[in-house]
C-alpha positions, -999 to +999 in steps of 0.1 A: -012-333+214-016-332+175-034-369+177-057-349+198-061-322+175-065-345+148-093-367+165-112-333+171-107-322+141-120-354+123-147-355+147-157-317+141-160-326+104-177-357+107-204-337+126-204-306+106-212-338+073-239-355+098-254-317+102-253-311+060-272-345+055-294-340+078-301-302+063-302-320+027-327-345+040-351-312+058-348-298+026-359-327+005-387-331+029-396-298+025-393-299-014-416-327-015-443-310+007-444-282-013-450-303-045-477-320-028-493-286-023-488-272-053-502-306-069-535-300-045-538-261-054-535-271-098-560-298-092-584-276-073-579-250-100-587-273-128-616-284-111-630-245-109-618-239-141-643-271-156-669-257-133-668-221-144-669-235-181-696-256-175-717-226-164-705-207-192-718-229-211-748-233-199-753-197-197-748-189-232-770-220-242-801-200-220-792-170-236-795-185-271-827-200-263-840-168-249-830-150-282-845-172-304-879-168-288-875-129-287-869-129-329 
């Protein structure tokens, strides 16, 4: 009966390490989506943040030109 125990007990660990690979492996998966998002989000906020300085920009240059005229 102790072989027995043995083999179960080697078998219950060998599945308990299958199941903490596998969660290690959902877990990188998951890591790595989430950097992809992240990496989507920072480039979609650079891209606003060019745009809104670009109207900035070309906002103040009006408003320049618009002053000028008025002195």
């Amino acid at each position: 009966m102790s072989k027995i125990g043995t083999l179960a007990s080697l078998g219950g660990a060998g599945a308990a390490a299958g199941a903490d690979v596998a969660s290690k492996a959902a877990g990188a998966a998951a890591f790595q989506q989430q950097i992809q998002e992240l990496t989507a989000v920072s480039l979609e906020a650079t891209a606003r943040s060019i745009e809104l300085r670009t109207v900035t920009t070309n906002l103040q240059t009006i408003k320049k030109a618009a002053d000028e005229r008025v002195q």
